[in-house]
Every structure is written in C-alpha cells, then in structure tokens.
N, CA and C of each residue as an Amber inpcrd file, in Angstrom:
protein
   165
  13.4050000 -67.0500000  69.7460000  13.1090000 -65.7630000  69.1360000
  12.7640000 -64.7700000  70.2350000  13.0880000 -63.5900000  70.2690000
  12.8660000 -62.4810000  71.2220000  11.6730000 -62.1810000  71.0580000
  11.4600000 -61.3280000  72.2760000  10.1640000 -61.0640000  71.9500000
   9.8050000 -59.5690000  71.7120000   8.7810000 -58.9650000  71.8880000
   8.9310000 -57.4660000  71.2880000   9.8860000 -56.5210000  72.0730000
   9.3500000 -56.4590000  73.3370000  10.3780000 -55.8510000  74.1050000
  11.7940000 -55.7330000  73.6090000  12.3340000 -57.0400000  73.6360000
  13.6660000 -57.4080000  73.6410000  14.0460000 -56.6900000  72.3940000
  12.6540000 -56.9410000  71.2320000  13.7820000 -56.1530000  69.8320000
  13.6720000 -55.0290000  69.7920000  12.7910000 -54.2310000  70.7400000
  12.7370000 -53.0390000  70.9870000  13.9570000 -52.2070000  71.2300000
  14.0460000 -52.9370000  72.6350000  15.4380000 -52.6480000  73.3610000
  16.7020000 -52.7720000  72.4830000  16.4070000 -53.6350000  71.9190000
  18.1500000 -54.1270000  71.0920000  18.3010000 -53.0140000  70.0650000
  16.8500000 -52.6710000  69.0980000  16.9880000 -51.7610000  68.0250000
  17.0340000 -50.5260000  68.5890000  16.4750000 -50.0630000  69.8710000
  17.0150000 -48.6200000  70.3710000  18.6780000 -48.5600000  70.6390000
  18.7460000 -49.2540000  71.3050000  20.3580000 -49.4140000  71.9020000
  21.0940000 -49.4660000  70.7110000  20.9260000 -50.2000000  69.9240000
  22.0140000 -50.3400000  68.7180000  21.6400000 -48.9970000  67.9620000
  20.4610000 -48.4530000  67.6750000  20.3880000 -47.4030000  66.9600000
  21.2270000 -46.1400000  67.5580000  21.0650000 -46.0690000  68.8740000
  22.0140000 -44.5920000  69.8900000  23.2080000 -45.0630000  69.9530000
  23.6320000 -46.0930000  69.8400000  25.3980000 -46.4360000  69.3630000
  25.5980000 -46.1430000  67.8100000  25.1310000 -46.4710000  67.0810000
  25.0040000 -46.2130000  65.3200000  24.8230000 -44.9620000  65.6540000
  24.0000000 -43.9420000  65.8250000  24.1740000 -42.6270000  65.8930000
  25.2730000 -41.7450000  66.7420000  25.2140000 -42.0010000  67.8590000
  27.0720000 -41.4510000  68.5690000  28.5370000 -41.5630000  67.9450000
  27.9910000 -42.8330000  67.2090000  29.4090000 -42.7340000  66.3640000
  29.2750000 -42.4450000  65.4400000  28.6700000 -42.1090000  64.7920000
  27.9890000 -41.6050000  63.3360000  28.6510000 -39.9420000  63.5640000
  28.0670000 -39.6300000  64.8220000  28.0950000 -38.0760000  64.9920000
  29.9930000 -37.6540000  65.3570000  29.9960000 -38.9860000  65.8400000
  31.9330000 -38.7450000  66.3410000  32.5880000 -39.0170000  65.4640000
  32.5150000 -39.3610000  64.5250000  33.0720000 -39.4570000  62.9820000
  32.9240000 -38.3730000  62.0660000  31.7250000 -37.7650000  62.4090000
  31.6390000 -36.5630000  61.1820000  32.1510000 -35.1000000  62.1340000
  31.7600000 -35.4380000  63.8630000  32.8840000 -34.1950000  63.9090000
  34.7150000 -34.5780000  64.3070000  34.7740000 -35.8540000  63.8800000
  36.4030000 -36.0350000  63.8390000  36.8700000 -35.4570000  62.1600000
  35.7440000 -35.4910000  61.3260000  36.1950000 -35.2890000  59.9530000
  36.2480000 -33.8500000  59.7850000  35.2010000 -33.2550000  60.4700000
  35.5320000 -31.5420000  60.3720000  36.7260000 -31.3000000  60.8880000
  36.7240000 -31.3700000  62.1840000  38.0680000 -30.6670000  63.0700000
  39.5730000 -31.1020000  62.3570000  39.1650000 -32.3540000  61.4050000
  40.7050000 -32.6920000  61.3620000  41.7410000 -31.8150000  60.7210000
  42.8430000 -31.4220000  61.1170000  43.8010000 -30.1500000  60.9350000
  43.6980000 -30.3270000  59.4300000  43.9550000 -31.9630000  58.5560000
  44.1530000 -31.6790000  57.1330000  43.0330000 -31.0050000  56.6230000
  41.4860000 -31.1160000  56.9570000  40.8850000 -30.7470000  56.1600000
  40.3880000 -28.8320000  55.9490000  41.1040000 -28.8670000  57.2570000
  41.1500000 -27.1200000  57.3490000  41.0100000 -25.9530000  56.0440000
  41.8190000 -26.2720000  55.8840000  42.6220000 -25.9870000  54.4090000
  41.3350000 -26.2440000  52.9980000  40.8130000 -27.2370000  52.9540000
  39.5790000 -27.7020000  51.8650000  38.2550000 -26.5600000  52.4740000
  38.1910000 -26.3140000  54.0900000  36.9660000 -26.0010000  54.2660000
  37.4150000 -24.6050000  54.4440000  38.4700000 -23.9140000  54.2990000
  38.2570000 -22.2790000  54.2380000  38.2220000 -22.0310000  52.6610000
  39.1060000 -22.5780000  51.8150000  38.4820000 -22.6970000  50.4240000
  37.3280000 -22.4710000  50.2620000  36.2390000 -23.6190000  50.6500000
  34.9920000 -23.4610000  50.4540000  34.5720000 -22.1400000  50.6500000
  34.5780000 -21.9900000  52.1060000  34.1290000 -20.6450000  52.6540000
  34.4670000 -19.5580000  52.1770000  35.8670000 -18.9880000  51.2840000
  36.3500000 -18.1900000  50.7380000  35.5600000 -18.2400000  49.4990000
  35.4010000 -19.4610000  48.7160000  34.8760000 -19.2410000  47.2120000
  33.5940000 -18.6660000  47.0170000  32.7850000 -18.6860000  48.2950000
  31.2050000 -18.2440000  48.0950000  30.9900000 -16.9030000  48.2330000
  32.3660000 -16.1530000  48.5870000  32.2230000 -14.7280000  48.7110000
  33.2510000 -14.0240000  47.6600000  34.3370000 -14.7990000  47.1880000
  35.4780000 -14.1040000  46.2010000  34.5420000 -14.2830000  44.2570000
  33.5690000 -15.7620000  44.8490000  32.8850000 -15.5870000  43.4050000
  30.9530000 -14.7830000  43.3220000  31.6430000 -13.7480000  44.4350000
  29.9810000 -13.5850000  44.5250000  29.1470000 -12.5970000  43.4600000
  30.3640000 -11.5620000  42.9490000  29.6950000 -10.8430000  42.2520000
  29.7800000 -11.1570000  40.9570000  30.0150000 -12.2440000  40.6330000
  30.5630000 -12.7940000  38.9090000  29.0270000 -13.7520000  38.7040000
  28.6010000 -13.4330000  37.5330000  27.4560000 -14.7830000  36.9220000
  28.3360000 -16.0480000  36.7110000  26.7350000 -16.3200000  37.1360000
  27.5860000 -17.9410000  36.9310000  27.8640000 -18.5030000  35.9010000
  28.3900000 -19.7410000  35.3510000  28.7010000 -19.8470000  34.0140000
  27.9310000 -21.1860000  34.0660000
C-alpha cells in the first residue's frame, strides 16, 4: 500500500492530466468548423428574439 505522499502525488498528477484533457476536448468541441454554424445561431437568437416576450 502507498503511502501518503505517494497518493498524493499520484492524485495530483492524474488530476492535471484529467484536467488538460478535459480542457483540450472542450476547446476541440468549440473550434470545430461543424459546430460553427449551431454557435452563431445561438448568438444570433439572443438578439433577433430580444424585443419579443417570452412565451
């Protein structure tokens, strides 16, 4: 069995790999050319539905 150190070390290290790729995945999902298209939508709908009540 390890000892504290060791699970220290192991749960930092594995946690800053779980997070780098965490973060390189969500900006591979923005930039990707298909989703372009879904995210100016978005951005367009919050201003083309701005002066209408909501339903």
């Amino acid at each position: 069995m390890p000892d504290h150190d060791t699970a220290v070390w192991l749960s930092k290290s594995y946690g800053l790999v779980y997070l780098v790729a965490l973060s390189l995945g969500v900006l591979l999902y923005v930039y990707w050319p298909a989703n372009r298209k879904r995210f100016d939508q978005a951005a367009e709908s919050i201003i083309r539905y701005e002066d209408r009540p909501w339903r």
